[in-house]
C-alpha positions in Angstrom: 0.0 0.0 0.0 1.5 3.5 -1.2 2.1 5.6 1.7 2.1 9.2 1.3 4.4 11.7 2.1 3.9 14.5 4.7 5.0 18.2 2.5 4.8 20.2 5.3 5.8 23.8 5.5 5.3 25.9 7.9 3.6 28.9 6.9 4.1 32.5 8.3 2.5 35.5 8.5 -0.9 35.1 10.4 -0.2 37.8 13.0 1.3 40.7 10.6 -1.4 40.2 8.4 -4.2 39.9 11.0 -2.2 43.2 12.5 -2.3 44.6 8.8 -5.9 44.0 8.5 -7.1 45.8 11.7 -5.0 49.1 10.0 -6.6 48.5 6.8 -10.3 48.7 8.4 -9.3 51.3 10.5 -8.1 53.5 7.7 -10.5 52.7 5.1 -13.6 54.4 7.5 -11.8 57.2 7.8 -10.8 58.0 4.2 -14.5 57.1 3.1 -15.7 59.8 5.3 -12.6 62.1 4.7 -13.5 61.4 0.6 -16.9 62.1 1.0 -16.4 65.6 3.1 -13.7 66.7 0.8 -15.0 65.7 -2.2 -12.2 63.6 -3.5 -11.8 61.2 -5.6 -8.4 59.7 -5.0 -8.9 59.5 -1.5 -12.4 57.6 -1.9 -10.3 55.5 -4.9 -7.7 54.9 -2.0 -10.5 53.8 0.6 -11.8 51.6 -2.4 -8.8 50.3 -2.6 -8.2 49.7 1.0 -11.5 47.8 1.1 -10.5 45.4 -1.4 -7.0 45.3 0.7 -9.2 44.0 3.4 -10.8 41.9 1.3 -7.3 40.1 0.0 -5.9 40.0 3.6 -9.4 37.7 4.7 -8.6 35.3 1.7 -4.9 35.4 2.4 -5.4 34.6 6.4 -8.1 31.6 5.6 -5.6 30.4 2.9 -3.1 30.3 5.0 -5.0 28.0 7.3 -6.6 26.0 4.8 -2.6 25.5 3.7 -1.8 24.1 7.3 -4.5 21.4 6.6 -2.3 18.0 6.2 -1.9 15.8 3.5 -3.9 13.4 3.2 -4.5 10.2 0.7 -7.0 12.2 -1.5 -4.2 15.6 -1.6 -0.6 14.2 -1.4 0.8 17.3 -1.9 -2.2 19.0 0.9 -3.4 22.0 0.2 -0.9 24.6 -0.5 -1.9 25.5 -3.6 -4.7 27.3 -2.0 -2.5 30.0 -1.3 -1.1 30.3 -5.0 -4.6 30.4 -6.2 -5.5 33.0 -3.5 -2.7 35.3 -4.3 -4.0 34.7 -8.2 -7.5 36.0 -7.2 -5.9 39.3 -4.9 -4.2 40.1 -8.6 -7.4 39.8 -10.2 -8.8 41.9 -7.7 -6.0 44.7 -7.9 -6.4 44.8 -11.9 -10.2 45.0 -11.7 -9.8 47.9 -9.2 -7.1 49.8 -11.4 -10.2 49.7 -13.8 -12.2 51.1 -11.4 -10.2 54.0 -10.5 -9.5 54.7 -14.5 -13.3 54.7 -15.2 -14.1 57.2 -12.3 -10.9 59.0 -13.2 -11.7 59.8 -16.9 -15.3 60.8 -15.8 -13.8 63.4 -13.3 -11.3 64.4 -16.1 -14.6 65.8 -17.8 -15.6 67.3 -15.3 -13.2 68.6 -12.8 -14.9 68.9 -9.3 -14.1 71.1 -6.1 -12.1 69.8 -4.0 -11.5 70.2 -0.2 -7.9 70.5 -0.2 -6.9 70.2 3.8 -9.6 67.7 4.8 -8.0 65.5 1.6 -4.4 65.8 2.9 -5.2 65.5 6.5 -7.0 62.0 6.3 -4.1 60.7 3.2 -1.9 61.4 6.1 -2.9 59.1 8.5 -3.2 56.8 5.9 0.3 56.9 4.7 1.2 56.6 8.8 -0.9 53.2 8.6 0.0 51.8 6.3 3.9 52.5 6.5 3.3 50.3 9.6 1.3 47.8 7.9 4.6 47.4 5.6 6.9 47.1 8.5 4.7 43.8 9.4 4.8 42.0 6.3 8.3 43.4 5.1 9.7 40.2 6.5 7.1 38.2 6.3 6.2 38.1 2.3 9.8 36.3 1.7 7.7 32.9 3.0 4.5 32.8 0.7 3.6 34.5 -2.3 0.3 34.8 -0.7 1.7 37.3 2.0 3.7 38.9 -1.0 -0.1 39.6 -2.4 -0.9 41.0 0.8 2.2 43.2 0.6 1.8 44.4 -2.4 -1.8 45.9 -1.8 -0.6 47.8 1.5 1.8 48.5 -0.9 -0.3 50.1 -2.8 -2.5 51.4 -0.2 1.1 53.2 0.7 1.5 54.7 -3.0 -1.7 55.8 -3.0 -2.1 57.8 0.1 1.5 59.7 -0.8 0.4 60.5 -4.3 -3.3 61.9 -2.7 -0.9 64.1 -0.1 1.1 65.4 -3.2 -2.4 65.9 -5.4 -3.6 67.8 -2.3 -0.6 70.2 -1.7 -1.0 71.0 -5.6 -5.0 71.7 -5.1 -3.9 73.9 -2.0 -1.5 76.0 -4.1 -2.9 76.7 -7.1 -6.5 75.7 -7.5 -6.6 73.2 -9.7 -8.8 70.2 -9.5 -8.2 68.6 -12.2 -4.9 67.2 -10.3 -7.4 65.2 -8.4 -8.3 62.7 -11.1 -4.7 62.8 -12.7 -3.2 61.4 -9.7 -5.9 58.5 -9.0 -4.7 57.9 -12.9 -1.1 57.5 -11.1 -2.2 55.3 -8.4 -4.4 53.0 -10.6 -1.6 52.5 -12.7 0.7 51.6 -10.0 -1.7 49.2 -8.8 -2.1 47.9 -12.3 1.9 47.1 -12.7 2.0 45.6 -9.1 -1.4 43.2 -9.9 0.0 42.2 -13.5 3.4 41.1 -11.5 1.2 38.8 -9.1 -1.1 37.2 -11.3 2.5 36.4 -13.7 4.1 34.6 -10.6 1.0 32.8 -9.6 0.0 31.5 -12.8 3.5 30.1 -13.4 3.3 28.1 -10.3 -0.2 26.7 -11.2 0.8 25.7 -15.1 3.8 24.4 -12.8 6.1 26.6 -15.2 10.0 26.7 -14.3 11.1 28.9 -11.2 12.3 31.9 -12.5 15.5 31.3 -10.6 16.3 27.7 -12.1 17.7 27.0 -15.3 16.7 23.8 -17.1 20.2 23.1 -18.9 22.2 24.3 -15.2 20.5 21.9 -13.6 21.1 18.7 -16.3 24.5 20.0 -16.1 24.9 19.6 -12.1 23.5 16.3 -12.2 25.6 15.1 -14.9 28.5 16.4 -13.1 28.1 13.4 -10.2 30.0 10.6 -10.2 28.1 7.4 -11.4 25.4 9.5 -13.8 26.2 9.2 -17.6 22.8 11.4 -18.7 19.6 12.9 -17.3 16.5 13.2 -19.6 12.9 13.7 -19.1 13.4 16.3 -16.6 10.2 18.7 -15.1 10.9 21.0 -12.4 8.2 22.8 -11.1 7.0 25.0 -8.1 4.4 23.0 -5.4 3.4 26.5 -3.4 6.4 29.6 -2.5 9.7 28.1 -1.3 8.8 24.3 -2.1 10.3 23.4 -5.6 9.7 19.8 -7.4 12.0 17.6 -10.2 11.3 14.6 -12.1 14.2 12.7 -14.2 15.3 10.1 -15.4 18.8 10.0 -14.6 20.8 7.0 -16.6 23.8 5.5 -14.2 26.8 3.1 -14.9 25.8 -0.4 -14.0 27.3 -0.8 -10.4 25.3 -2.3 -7.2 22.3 -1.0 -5.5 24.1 0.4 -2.6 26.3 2.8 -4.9 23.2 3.7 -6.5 21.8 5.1 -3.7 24.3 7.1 -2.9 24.5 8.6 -6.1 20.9 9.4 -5.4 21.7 10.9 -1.8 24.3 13.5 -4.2 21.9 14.5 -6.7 19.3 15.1 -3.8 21.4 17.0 -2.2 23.4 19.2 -4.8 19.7 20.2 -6.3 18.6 20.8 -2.8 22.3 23.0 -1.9 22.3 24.7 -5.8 18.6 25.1 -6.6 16.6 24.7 -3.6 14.7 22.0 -4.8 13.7 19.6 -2.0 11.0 17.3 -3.3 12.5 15.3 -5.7 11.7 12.0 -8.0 14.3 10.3 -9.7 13.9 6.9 -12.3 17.7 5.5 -12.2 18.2 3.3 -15.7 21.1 1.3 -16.3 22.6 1.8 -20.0 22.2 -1.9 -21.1 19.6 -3.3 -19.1 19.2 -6.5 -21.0 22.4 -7.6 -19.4 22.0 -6.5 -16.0 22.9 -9.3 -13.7 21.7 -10.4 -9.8 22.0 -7.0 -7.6 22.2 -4.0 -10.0 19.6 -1.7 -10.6 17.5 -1.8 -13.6 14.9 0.9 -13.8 14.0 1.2 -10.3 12.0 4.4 -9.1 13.0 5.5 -5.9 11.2 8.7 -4.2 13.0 11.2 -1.4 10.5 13.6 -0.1 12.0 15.9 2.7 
């Protein structure tokens, strides 16, 4: 009976983005009232924003927990894929809001409207204090998971947004002119549009299990083919299980010798991919070169799985 293997990872992040959430919630009150007293529409497109921040922290905190769930006979690899495909739906979220704030942006751009320059500045102020702080709790924490990297990017954002209101609101205050207003939620929108395009690229990768970006197919062949005992790897597939846990399949073709060298030529490939590449989770076919005339206690085709 196949027993599965136990890919756990332990997954960080919970409190700073629980911490980061609370800001978000906080801040996104006041800039709705501050927007609709001043009359502005960046700082009601950076409380939208900020409402769709708190949004993508809730489904990054419940995928992180659905994540710590354990493999089971059903999932063998569990369920951290939930947090890839979380972080794909925050990017989907960002872009549709970067459409948002474009739409309301070219209407305002029409139309010009007044706009209460102090109030505006006042409330982008205590947003920028916010979420500053919100980036000092995930700062670390986004290295982990590129679910918490989401979540970092849309504080992020948040962060962008509420400088680039402060900036449109000390250019209203001088000389007047409203039409600032909309220019600078076109700033922020596209901002949020480069960021979101970034995330749902890096997500989707990991779910069409593309190559890492850091991992080079023909490096890789070369390492393996550099240890003693392997004459040729082929069929190779590397791929990415969730952030930080990285996957190979090969056939690796060996010189006929017992099974005991053989597995320490697999305990060297293991760990050189592990050491150079950071790939921990690795499956590896050995083949002898004539294996029609392999005799009594050397290995012919044998499978043999290391999950760590």
């Amino acid at each position: 009976m196949h027993e599965g293997h136990d890919h756990h990872q332990i997954i960080s992040g919970t409190r700073p983005l629980l911490l980061a959430l609370l800001i978000v919630v906080v801040v996104m009150v006041a800039e709705i009232v501050g927007g609709l007293l001043s009359n502005s529409l960046a700082l009601l497109g950076d409380a939208g924003h900020m409402l769709v921040d708190a949004l993508a922290l809730s489904i990054s905190l419940i995928a992180i927990w659905i994540a710590r769930r354990p493999a089971d006979t059903a999932k063998t690899y569990g369920y951290h894929r939930v947090e890839i495909m979380a972080a794909l739906a925050n990017g989907v979220i960002l872009v549709l809001v970067a459409v948002f704030i474009f739409y309301q942006a070219y209407q305002r751009l029409l139309d010009p409207p007044e706009v209460e320059a102090p109030l505006m500045m006042g409330i982008a102020v205590v947003g920028l204090v916010a979420n500053l702080a919100g980036i000092l709790l995930l700062r670390r924490a986004r290295h982990s998971s590129i679910n918490v990297k989401a979540a970092f990017w849309h504080v992020l954002g948040d962060t962008i947004s509420s400088l680039g209101v402060i900036i449109g609101g000390i250019i209203i205050a001088v000389t007047g002119w409203g039409i600032v207003d909309p220019i600078i939620a076109i700033v922020i929108g596209g901002i949020i549009l480069w960021g979101a395009a970034r995330l749902v690229k890096e997500s989707s990768d990991i779910l069409l299990e593309a190559v890492p970006g850091h991992i080079q197919m023909d490096e890789v062949g070369m390492v393996m083919m550099d240890i003693p005992g392997v004459r040729d790897v082929h069929d190779m597939h590397i791929w990415t299980i969730t952030s930080g846990i990285h996957a190979l399949s090969a056939h690796v073709l060996i010189e006929d010798q017992t099974v005991a060298r053989s597995a320490e030529i697999v305990r060297s490939v293991e760990q050189e991919l592990a050491r150079r590449f950071n790939i921990t989770h690795t499956t590896l076919q050995l083949e002898c070169e004539k294996c029609e005339s392999c005799s009594e206690g050397l290995v012919c085709g044998i499978t043999r799985q290391e999950v760590h």
